[in-house]
N, C-alpha and C positions, 0 to 999 in steps of 0.2 A: 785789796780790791779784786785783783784774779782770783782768787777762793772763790771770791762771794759769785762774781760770774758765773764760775765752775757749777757751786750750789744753785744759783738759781734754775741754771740749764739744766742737771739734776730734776729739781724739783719738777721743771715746767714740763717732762718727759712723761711725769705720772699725774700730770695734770689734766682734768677736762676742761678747761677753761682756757685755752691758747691768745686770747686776746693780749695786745702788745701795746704798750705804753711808750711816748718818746720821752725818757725823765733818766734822772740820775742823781746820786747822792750827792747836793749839794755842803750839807752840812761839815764837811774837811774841806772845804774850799777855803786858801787863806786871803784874806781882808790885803787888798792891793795898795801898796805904799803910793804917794799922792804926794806933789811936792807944796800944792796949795790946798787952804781948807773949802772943799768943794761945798754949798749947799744950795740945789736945785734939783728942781723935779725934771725929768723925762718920760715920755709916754712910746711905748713902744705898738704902732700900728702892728697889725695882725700884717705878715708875710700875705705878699701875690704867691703864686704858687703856679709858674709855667714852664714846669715839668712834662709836663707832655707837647712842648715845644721840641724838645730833644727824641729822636728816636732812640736813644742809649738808653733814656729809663722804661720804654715799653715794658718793658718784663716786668717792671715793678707792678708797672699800675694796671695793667689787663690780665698778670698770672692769678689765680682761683687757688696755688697751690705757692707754698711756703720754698718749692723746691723746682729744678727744671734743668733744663739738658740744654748747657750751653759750650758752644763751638767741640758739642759729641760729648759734654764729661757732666755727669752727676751734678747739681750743684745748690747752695742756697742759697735765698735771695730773700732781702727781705721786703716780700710782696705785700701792697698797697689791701687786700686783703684784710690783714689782722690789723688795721689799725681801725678801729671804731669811730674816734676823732679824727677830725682832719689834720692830716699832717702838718700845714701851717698852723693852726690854732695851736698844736702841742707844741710845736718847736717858737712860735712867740711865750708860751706860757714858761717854758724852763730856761728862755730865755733873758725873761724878765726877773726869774728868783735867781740865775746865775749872777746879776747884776748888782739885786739887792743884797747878796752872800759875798761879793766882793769891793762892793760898793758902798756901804751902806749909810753914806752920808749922801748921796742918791736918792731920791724920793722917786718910784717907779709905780708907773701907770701901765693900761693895757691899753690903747683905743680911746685914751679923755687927752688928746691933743689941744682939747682949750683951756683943761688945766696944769698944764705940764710948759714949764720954762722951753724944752726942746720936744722934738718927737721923731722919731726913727721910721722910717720907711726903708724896704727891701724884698727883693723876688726871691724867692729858690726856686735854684734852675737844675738841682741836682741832691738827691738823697738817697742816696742805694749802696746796698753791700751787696757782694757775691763771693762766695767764698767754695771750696771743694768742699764735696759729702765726704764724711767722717768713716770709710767703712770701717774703721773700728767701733765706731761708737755705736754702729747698728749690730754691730756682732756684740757688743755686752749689753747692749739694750735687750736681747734675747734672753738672758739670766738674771729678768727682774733689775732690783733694785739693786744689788751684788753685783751684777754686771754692770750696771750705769755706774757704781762707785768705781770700780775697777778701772774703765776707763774716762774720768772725770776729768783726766787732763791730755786729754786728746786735742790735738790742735792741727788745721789744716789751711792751706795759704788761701789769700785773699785781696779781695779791693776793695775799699770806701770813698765815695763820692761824695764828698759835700762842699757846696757851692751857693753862696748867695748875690747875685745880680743887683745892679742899682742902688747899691747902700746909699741913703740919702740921711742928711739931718737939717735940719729946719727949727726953727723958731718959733716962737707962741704968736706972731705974727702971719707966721704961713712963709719966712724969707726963706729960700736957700742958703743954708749958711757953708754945707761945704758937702759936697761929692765924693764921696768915700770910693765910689764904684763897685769892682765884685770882690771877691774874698773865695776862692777856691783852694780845697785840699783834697790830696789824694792819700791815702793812708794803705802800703800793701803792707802782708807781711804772716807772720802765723796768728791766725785766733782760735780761740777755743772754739768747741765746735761738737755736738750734740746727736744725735739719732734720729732725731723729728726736723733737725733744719730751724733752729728757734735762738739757738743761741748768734744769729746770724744779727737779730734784732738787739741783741744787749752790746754785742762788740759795738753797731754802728750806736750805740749809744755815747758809749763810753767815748770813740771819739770826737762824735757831737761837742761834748765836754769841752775836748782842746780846742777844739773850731771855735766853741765861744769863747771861751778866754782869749784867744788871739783875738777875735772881733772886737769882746771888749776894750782890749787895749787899745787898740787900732783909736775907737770911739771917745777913750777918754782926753788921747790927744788931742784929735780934733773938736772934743768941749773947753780944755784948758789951751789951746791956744786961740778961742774965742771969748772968755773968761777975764 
């Protein structure tokens, strides 16, 4: 999976098309052991999105620019910008095929809470990476594509924020059945890390990934001890 990062950032350097996806390879996801045999639908409401309640994610969502100068240093971010969709809609959407990739006696909805046995509502109150400019990666981005292989495994330190508020699940009736609350993770550490400031968006992808899996756990409990 770190290769593929490596290449895509690679790739997306002699790209004209910089637009950012929030997705990730579901398909090596393995199928979550279950002590009873689940079979019910859930519908996952599209995410509130009161991110700009927080002044920490400004930079995201007002930079024009992939990259910026925070507390004096170079840096990348992955600014609100490149993403074409709105950031909740994707992250209900890979949220919902993470579920049915490990779930899949789960019958999973987007938004049809009158057909769905349960249904998930939640806010995100936080989705940002910031990481240090690679000045390696900008010195072999200089030598073409020879210099971008050359330093393909360049990696510089960083933060990821991801946080979802109000985790709620409910009933086909509209009951509150149980209050999950938030779910916050901080992820620092080295990532790979690119010339254009782009691979900023694959890392926060990647651990997107562990955020939902932990969520899901979290959520299967609280259906099988309603169950």
């Amino acid at each position: 999976m770190r290769n593929l990062v490596f290449y895509f950032c690679i790739l997306t350097m002699v790209s004209c098309k910089p637009i950012q996806k929030i997705t990730y390879n579901t398909d090596k996801l393995k199928t979550l052991e279950i002590s009873n045999n689940l079979n019910l639908s859930l519908s996952i409401q599209t995410f509130g999105d009161i991110r700009s309640e927080s002044e920490m994610n400004e930079i995201q969502l007002v930079s024009k620019q992939w990259n910026a100068k925070i507390d004096g240093k170079q840096s990348c971010i992955n600014s609100e910008v490149l993403y074409k969709i709105p950031v909740a809609e994707q992250m209900t959407a890979i949220f919902a095929q993470h579920i049915e990739k490990q779930l899949p006696q789960i019958k999973v909805f987007i938004n049809q809470k009158e057909n769905a046995d349960y249904h998930l509502e939640a806010n995100i109150k936080h989705f940002s990476g910031i990481q240090k400019f690679s000045t390696s990666a900008a010195i072999g981005a200089q030598f073409g594509l020879i210099g971008a292989l050359a330093t393909a495994n360049a990696k510089t330190h960083g933060k990821i924020i991801i946080e979802l508020t109000d985790i709620k699940l409910f009933d086909k009736q509209n009951n509150l059945i149980s209050s999950v609350g938030d779910l916050r993770k901080e992820y620092e550490g080295e990532f790979p890390a690119d010339a254009n400031c782009l691979c900023i968006y694959q890392n926060v992808n990647q651990k997107l990934s562990e955020f939902n899996e932990e969520l899901i756990k979290l959520l299967l409990l609280e259906i099988q001890n309603k169950e």
